[in-house]
C-alpha positions as CSV (number, residue, x, y, z in Angstrom):
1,X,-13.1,-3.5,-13.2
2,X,-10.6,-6.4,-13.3
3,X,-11.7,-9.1,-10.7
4,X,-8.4,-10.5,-8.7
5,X,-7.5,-14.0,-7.7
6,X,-5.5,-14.2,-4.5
7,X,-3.5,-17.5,-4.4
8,X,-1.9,-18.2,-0.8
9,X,1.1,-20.2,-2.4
10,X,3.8,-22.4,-0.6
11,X,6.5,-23.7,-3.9
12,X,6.5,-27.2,-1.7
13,X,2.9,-28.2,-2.6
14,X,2.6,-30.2,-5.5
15,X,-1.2,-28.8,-5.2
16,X,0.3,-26.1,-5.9
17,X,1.6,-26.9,-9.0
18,X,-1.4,-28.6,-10.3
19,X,-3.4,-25.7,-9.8
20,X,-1.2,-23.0,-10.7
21,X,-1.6,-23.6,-14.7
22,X,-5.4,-23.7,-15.0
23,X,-5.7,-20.9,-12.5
24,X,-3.4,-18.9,-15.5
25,X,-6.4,-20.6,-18.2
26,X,-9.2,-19.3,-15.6
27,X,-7.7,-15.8,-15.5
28,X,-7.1,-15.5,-18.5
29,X,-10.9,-16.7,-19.8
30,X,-12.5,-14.2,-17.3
31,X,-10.4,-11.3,-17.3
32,X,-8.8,-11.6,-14.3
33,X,-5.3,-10.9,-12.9
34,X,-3.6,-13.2,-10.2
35,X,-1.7,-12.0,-7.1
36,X,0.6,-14.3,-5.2
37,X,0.6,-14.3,-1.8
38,X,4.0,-16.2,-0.3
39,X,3.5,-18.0,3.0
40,X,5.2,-20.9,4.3
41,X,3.0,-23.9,4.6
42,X,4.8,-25.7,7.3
43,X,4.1,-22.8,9.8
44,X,0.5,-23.0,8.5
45,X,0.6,-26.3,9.5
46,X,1.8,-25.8,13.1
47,X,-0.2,-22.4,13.6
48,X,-3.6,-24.5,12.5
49,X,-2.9,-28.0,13.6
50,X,-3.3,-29.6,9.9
51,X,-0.6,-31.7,8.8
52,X,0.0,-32.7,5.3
53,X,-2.4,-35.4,4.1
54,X,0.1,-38.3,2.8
55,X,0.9,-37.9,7.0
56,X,-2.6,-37.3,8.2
57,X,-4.2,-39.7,6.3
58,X,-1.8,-42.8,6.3
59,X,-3.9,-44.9,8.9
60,X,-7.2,-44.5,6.7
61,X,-7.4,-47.4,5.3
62,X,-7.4,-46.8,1.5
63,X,-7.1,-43.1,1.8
64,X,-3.9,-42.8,0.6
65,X,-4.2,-44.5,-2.2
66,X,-7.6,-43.0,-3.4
67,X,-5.9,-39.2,-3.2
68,X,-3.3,-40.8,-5.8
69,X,-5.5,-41.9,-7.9
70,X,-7.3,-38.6,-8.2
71,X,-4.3,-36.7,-8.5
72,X,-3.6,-39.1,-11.4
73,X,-6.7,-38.4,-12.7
74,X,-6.0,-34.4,-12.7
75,X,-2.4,-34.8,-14.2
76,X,-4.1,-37.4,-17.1
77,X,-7.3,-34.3,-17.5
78,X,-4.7,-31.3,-17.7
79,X,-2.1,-32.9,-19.7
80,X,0.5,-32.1,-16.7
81,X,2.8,-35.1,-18.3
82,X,6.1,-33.5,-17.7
83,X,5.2,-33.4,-14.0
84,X,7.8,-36.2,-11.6
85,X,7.3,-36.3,-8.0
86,X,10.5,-34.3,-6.3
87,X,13.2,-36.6,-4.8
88,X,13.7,-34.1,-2.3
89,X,9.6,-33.9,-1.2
90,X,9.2,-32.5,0.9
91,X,11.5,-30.4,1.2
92,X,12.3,-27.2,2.7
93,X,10.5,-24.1,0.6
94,X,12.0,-21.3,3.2
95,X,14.3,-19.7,0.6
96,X,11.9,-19.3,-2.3
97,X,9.1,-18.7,-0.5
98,X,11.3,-15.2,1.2
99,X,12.3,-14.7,-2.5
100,X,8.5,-14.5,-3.7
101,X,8.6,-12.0,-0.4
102,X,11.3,-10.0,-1.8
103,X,10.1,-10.1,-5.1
104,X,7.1,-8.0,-6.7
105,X,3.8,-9.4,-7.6
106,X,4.6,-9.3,-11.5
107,X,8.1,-10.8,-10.6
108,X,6.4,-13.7,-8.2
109,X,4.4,-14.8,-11.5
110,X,7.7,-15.1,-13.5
111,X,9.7,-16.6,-10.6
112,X,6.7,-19.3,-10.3
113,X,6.8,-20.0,-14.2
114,X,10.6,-20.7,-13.9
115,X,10.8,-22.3,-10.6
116,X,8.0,-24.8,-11.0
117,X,9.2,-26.2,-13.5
118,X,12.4,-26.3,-12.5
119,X,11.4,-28.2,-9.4
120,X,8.7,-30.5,-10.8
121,X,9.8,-31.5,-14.2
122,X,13.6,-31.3,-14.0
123,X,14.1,-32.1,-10.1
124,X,16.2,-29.8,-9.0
125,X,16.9,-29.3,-5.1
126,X,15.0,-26.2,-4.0
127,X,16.9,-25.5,-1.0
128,X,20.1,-25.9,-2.5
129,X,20.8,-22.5,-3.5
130,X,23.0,-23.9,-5.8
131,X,20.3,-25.4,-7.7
132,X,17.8,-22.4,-7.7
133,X,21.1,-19.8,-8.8
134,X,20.9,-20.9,-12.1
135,X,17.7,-21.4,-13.0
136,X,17.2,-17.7,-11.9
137,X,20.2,-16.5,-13.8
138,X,19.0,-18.1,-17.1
139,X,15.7,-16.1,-16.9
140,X,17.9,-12.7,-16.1
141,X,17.0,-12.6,-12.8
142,X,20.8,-11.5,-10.3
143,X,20.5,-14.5,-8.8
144,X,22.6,-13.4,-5.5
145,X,20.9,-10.4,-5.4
146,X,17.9,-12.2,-5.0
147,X,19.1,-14.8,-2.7
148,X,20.5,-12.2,-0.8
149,X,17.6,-10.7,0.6
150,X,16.0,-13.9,1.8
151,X,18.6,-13.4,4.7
152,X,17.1,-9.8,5.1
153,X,15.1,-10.0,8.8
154,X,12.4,-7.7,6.8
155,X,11.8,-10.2,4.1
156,X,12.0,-12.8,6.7
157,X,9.2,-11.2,8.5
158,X,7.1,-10.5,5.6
159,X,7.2,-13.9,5.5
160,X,6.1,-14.8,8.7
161,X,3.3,-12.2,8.4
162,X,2.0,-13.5,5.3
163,X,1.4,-16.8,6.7
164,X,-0.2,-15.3,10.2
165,X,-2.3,-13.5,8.3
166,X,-3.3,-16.2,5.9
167,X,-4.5,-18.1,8.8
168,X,-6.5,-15.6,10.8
169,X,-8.6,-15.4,7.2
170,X,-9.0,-19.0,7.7
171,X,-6.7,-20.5,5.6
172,X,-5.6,-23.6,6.8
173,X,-3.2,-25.1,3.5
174,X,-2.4,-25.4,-0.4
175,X,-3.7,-23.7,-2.6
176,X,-5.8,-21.3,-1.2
177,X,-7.9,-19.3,-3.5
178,X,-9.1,-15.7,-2.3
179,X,-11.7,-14.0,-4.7
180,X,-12.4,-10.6,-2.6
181,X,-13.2,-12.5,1.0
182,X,-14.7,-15.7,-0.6
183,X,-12.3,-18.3,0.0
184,X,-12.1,-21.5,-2.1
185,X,-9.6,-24.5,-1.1
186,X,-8.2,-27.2,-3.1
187,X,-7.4,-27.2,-7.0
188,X,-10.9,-29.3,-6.9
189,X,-12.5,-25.8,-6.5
190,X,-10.9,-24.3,-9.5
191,X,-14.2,-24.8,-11.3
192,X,-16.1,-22.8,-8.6
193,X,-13.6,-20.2,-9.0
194,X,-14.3,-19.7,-12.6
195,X,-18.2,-20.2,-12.2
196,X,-17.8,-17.1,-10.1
197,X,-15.7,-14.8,-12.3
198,X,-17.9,-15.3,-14.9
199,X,-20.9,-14.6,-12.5
């Protein structure tokens, strides 16, 4: 029996990003498949209280600055040197996150290996639909087709349920890693994960 990987997924976490590409590793080492779950991560936020941790964090002394360095520590580990912080963090994920909606699993996977790095190696704007058009197009993808129905209310909904739903499992932010109803937080956890597929 193939053993799943739910990842709750927001495109505006560079967490997100970070975690993404070993998870792929992980699955592939142990057999698994990964399913995307699309939820927006700033409605998380509000629906849970949390707040994102460069905010949260930026009156403990030295905080701040130690998450860097660990995050530098995980881009130096996993090679991750094409990775540039976004100009436009953080910035609104709304649009792709309805497209992953609209989209099925198989085509979330490709739409994450073409938009990430699309938005953290080469910069572009994602809200700009603009920006995101051609990246799509490039990869075959009818890139107003798509863009499209992220103005459909049902996409739009499935979007909002997502992230209700997300929260009343206890999810609280990004990434969040389901294996069956064990949940694991953080790309720190992607070792766990792994520990427990090969279990």
């Amino acid at each position: 029996m193939i053993k799943t990987i739910e990842l709750i997924f927001d495109f505006v976490s560079p967490n997100a990003y970070f975690a993404y590409y070993p998870l792929k590793d992980i699955a592939a080492r142990t057999g698994a498949s990964i399913e995307i779950t699309p939820v927006f991560l700033a409605g998380m936020h509000k629906h849970t209280g949390n707040a994102p941790p460069f905010i949260r964090d930026a009156e403990v002394k030295g905080k701040n600055e130690y998450a860097m360095l660990e995050m530098n520590r995980f881009i130096a580990r996993h090679g991750f040197n094409d990775w540039t912080m976004n100009p436009k963090f953080p910035f609104n994920s709304v649009t792709l996150q309805r497209l992953l909606c609209a989209a099925g699993n198989a085509d979330r996977l490709k739409i994450l290996d073409i938009m990430l790095p699309a938005i953290w190696h080469d910069a572009i704007d994602p809200a700009d639909p603009e920006a995101v058009g051609p990246v799509l197009m490039a990869a075959g993808y009818d890139a107003a087709e798509l863009l499209m129905q992220t103005q459909d209310p049902a996409v739009k909904q499935a979007l909002m349920d997502n992230t209700e739903a997300a929260v009343a499992r206890g999810a609280f932010g990004i990434p969040t890693f389901y294996i069956g109803t064990e949940m694991f937080f953080g790309k720190e956890r992607l070792g766990q994960i792994e520990d427990m597929l090969a279990g």
